[in-house]
C-alpha positions as a Markdown table, in Angstrom:
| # | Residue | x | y | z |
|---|---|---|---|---|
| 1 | Unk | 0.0 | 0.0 | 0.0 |
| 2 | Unk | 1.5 | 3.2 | -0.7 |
| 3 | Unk | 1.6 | 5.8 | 1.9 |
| 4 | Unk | -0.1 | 9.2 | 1.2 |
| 5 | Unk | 2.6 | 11.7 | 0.5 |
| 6 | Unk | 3.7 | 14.5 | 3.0 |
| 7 | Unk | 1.7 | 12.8 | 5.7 |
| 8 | Unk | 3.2 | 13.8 | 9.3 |
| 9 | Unk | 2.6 | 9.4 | 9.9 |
| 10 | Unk | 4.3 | 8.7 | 6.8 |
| 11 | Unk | 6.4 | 5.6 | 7.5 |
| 12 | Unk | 6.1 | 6.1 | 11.6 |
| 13 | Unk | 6.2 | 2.4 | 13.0 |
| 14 | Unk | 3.0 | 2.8 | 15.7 |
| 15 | Unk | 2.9 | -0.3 | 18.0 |
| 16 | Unk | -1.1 | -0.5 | 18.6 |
| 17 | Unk | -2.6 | -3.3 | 21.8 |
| 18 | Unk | -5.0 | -4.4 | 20.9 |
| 19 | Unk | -8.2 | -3.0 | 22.6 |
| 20 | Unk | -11.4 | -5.6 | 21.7 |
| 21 | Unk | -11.4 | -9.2 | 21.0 |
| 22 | Unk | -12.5 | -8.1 | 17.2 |
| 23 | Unk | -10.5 | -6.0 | 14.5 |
| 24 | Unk | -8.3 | -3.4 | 15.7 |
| 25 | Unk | -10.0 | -0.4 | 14.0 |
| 26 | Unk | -6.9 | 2.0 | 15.1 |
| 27 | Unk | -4.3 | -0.4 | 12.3 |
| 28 | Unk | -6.5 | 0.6 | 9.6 |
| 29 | Unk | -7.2 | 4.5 | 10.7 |
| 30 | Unk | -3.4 | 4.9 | 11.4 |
| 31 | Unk | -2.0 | 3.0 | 8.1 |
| 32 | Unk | -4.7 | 5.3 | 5.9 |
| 33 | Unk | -2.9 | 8.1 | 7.0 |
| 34 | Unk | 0.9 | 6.7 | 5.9 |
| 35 | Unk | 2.2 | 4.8 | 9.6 |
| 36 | Unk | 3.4 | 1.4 | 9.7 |
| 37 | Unk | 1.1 | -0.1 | 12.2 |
| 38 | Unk | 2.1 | -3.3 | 14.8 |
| 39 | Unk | -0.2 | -5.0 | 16.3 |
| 40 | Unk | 1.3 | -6.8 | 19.7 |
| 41 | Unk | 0.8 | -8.6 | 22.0 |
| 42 | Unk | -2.3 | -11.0 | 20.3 |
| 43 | Unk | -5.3 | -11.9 | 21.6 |
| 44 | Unk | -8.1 | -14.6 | 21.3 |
| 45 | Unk | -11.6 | -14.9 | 23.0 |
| 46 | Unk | -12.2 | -18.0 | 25.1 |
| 47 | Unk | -15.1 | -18.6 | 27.1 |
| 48 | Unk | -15.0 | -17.8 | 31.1 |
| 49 | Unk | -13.8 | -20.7 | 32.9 |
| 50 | Unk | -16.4 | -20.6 | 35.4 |
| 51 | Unk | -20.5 | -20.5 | 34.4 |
| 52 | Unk | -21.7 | -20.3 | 37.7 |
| 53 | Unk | -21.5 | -17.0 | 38.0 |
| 54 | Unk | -23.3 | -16.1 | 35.1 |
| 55 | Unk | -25.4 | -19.3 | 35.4 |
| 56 | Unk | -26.4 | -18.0 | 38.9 |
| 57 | Unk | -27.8 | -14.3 | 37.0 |
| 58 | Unk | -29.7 | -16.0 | 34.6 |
| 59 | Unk | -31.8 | -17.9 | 37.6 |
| 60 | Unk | -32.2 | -14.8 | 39.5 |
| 61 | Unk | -32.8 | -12.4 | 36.4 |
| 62 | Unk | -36.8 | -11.5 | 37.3 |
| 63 | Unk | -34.6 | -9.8 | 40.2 |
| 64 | Unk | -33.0 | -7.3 | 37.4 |
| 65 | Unk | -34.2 | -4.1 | 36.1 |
| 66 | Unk | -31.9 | -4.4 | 33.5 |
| 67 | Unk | -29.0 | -6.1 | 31.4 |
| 68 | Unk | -25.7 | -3.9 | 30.0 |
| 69 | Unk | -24.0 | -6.2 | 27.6 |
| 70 | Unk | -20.3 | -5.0 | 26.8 |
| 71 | Unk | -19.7 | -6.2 | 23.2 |
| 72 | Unk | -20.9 | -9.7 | 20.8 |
| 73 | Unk | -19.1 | -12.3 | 22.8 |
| 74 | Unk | -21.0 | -11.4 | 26.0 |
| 75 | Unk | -24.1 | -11.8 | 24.3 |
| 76 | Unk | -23.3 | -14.6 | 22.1 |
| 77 | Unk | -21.9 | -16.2 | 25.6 |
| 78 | Unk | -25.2 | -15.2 | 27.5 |
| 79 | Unk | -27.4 | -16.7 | 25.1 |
| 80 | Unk | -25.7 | -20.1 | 24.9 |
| 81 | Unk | -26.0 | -20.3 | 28.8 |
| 82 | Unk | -29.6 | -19.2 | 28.5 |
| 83 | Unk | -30.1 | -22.2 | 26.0 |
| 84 | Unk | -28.3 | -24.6 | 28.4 |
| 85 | Unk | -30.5 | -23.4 | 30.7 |
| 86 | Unk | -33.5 | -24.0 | 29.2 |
| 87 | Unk | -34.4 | -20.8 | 29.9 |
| 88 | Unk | -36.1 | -18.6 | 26.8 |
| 89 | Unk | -35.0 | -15.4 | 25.4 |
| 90 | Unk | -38.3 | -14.1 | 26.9 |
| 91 | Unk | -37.1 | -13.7 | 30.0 |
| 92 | Unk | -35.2 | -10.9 | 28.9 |
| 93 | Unk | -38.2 | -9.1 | 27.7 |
| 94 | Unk | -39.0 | -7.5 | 30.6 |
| 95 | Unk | -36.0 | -6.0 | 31.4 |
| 96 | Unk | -34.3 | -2.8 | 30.2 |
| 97 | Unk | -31.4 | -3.8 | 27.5 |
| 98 | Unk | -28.3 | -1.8 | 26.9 |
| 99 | Unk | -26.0 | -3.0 | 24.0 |
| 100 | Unk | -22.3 | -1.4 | 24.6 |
| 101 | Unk | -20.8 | -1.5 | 20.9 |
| 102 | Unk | -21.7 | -2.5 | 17.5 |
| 103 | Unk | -21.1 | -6.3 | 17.8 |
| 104 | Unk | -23.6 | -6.3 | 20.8 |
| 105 | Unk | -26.4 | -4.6 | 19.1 |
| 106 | Unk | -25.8 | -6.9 | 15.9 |
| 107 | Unk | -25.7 | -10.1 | 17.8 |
| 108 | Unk | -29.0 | -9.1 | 19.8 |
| 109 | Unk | -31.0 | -7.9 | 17.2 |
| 110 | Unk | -30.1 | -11.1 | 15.5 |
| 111 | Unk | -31.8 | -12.9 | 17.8 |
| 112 | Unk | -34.8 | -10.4 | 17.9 |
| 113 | Unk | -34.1 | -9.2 | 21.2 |
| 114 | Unk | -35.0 | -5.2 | 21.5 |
| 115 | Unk | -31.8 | -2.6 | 22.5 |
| 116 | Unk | -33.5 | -0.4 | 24.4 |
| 117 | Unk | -30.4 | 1.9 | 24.7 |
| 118 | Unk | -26.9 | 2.1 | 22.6 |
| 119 | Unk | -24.3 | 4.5 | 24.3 |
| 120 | Unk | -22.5 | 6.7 | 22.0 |
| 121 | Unk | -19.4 | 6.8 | 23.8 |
| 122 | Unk | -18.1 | 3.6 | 25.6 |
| 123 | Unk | -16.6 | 5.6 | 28.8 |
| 124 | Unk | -18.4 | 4.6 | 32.4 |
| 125 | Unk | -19.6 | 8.8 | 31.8 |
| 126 | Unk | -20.9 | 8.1 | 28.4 |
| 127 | Unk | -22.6 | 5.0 | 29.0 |
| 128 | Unk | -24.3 | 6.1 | 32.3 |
| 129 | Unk | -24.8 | 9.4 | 30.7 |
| 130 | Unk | -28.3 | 8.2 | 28.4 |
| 131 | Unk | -29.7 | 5.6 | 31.3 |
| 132 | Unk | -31.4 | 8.4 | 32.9 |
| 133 | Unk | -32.1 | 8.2 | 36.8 |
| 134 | Unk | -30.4 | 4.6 | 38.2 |
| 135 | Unk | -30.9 | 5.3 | 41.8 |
| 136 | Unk | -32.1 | 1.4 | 42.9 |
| 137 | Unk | -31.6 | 0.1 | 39.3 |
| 138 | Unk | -30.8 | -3.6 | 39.8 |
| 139 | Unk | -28.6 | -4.1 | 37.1 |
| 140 | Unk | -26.6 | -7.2 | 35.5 |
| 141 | Unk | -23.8 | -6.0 | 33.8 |
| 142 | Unk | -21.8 | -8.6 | 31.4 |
| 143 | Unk | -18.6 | -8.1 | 30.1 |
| 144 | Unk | -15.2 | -9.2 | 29.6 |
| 145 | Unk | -13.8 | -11.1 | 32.6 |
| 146 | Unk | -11.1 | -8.5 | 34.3 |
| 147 | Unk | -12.6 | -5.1 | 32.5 |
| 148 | Unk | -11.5 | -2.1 | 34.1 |
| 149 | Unk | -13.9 | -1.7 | 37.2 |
| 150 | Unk | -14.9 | 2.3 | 35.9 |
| 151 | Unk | -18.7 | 1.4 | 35.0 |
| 152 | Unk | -19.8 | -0.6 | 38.0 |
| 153 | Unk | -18.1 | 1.7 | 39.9 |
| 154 | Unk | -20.2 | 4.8 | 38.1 |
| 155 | Unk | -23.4 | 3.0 | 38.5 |
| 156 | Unk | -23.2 | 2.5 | 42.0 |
| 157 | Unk | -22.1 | 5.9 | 42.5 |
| 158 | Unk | -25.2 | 6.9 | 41.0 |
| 159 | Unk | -26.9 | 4.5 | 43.4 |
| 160 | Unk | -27.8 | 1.3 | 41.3 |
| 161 | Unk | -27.4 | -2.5 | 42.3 |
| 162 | Unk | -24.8 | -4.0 | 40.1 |
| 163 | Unk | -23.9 | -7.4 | 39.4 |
| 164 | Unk | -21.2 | -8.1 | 37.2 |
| 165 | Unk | -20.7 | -11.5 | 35.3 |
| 166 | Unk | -18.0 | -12.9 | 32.8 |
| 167 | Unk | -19.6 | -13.4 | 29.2 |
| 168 | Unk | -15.5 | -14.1 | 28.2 |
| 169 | Unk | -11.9 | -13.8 | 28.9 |
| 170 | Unk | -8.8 | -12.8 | 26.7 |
| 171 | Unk | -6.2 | -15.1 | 26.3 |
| 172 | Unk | -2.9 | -13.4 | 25.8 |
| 173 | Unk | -1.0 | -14.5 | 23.1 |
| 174 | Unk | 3.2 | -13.6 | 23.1 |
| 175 | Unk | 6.2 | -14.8 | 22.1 |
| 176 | Unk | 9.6 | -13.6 | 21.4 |
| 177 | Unk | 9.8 | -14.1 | 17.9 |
| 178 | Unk | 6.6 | -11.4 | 18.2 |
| 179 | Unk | 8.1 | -9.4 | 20.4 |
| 180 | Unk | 11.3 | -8.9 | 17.8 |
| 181 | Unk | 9.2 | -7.9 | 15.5 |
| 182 | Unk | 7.1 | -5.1 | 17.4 |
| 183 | Unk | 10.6 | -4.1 | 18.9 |
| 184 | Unk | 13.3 | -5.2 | 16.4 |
| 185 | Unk | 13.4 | -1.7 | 15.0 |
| 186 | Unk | 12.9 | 1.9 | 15.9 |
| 187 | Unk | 9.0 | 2.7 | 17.3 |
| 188 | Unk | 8.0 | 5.9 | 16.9 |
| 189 | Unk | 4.8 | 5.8 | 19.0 |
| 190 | Unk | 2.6 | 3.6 | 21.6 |
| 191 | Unk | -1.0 | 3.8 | 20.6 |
| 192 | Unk | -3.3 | 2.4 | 23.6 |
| 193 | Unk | -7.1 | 3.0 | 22.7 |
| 194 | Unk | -8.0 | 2.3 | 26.3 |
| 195 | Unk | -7.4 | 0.8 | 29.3 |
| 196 | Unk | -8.1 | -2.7 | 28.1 |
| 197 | Unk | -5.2 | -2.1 | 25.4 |
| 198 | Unk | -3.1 | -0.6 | 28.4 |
| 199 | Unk | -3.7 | -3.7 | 30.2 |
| 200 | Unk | -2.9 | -6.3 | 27.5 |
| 201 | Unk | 0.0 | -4.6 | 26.9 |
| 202 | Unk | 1.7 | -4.8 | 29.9 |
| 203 | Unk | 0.7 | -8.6 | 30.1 |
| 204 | Unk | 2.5 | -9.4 | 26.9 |
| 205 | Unk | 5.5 | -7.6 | 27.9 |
| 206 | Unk | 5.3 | -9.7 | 31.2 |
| 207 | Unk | 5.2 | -12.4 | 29.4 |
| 208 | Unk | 8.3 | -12.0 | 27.2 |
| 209 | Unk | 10.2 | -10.3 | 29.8 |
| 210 | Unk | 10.7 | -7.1 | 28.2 |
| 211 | Unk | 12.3 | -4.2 | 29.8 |
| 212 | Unk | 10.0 | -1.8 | 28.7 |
| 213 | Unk | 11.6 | 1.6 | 30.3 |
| 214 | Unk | 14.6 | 0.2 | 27.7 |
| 215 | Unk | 12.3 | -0.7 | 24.8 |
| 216 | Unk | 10.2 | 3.1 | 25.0 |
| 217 | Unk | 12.8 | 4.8 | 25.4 |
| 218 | Unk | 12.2 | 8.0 | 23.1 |
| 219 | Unk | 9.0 | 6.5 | 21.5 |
| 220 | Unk | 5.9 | 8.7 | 22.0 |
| 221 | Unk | 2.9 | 7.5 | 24.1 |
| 222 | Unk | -0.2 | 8.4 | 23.4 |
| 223 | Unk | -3.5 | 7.8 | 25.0 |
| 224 | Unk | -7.3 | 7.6 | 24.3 |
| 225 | Unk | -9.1 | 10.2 | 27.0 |
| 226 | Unk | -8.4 | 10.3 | 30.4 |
| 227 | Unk | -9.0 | 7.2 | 31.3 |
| 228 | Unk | -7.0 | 5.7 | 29.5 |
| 229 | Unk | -3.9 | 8.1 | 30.5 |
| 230 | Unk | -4.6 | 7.4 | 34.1 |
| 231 | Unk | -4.7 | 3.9 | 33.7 |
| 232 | Unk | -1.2 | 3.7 | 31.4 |
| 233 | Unk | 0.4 | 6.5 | 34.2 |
| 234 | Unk | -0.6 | 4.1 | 37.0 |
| 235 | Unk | 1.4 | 1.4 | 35.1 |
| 236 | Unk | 4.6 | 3.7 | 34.3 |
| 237 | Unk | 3.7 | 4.1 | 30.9 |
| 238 | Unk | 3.2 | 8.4 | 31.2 |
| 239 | Unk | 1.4 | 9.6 | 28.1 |
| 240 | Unk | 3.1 | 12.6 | 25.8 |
| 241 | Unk | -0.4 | 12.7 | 24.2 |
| 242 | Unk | -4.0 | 12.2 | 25.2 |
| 243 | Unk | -6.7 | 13.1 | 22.7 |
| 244 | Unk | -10.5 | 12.9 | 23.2 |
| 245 | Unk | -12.5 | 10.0 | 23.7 |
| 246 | Unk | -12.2 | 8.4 | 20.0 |
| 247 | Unk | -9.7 | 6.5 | 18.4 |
| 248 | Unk | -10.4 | 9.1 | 15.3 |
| 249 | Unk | -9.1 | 11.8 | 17.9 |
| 250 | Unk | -6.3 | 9.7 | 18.7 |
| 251 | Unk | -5.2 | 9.4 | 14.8 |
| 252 | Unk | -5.5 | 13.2 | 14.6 |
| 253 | Unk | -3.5 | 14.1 | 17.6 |
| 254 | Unk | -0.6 | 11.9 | 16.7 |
| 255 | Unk | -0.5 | 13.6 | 12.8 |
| 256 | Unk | -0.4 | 17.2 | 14.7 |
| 257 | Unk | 2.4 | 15.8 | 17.1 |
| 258 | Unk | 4.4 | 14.3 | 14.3 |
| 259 | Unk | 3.4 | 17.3 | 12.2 |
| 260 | Unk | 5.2 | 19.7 | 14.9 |
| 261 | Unk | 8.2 | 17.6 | 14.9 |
| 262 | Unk | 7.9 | 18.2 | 11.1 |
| 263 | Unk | 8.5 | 21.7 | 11.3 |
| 264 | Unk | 10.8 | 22.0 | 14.3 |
């Protein structure tokens, strides 16, 4: 693919964690605009290695107001259990459903179960921001096993009931021979898209046994929202950028960075 001439990202190798167990949307913004994107560590959805959690909601779900599920593996997950269950998608009927992402609403409205509400943004603020008054809200909230603990948090704040269930893990996939080719030249920048990317991250590393205060050394870190900064600065990883709450923002910010450098 050639790379868009007189870009600031032309030829800038941009390591990118993944964020999501689907595509990484931030490779294909970031090479569009000239950068040499690297994905690392890797990642693969498995189911959660215990059901009885989640088994356990589905018994007790005429005790819910409500279900939040965080991306198409929860629900896909969910579903299956329900089935094992023997217990029918009606059941959900009653209850108030909110579909965090695209995959979620996709894989519900497959199964001709209403969304009742789709956040526009996917931060604990954003997602709270449209559910309108929660105070005694009993709510089951199913997402990735591990997920940053900002929404629960936000909706208890706010005075709802929360119960919060494992619809899948992320296995972490990293090897040397990976690693060497993330690190085996020059990055320019560390692109985390959230704190989930900021968390897979650092387990790869772990993983390999890199000496990451060796291996950033002069590359630029950048950061989706504030979140996402706080979460990376927690973990030693202080960000040069943060942009707003989109990956889009993120792409922009690191062409103006780049672009400064340009004309220094």
């Amino acid at each position: 693919m050639s790379r868009p001439k007189g870009s600031p990202l032309s030829g800038k190798r941009i390591l990118v964690p993944p964020a999501r167990p689907e595509a990484n949307p931030l490779l294909h913004i970031l090479s569009r605009r000239g950068a040499e994107p690297i994905e690392f560590p890797a990642v693969k959805v498995a189911p959660p290695e215990d059901y009885s959690p989640i088994d356990k909601a589905i018994q007790e779900l005429k005790d819910f107001d409500g279900v939040i599920f965080s991306g198409s593996n929860c629900v896909i997950n969910f579903l299956e259990r329900l089935e094992a269950l023997q217990v029918g998608k009606a059941a959900l009927s009653e209850l108030k459903i909110v579909a965090i992402g695209h995959g979620a609403v996709s894989a519900l409205k497959k199964e001709a179960i209403e969304v009742h509400y789709v956040p526009k943004l996917h931060t604990a603020e954003g997602v709270t921001a449209g559910l309108g008054d929660v105070s005694h809200w009993a709510c089951l909230l199913v997402r990735m096993e591990g997920a940053s603990p900002n929404l629960p948090q936000r909706l208890r704040s706010l005075g709802a009931r929360v119960t919060e269930v494992a619809g899948y893990r992320m296995v972490i996939d990293a090897s040397l021979d990976m690693a060497e080719r993330a690190f085996g030249r020059k990055l320019d920048a560390l692109a985390l898209a959230n704190p989930t990317a900021v968390r897979f991250f650092l387990k790869g590393a772990e993983k390999v046994g890199l000496d990451l205060g060796k291996r950033l050394k002069e590359v630029a870190i950048a950061a989706v929202g504030p979140a996402t900064a706080e979460a990376a600065g927690k973990r030693g990883l202080t960000p040069d950028i943060i942009s707003k709450g989109h990956i889009a923002d993120l792409a922009e910010s690191l062409t103006e960075f780049f672009g400064k450098q340009l004309k220094r």
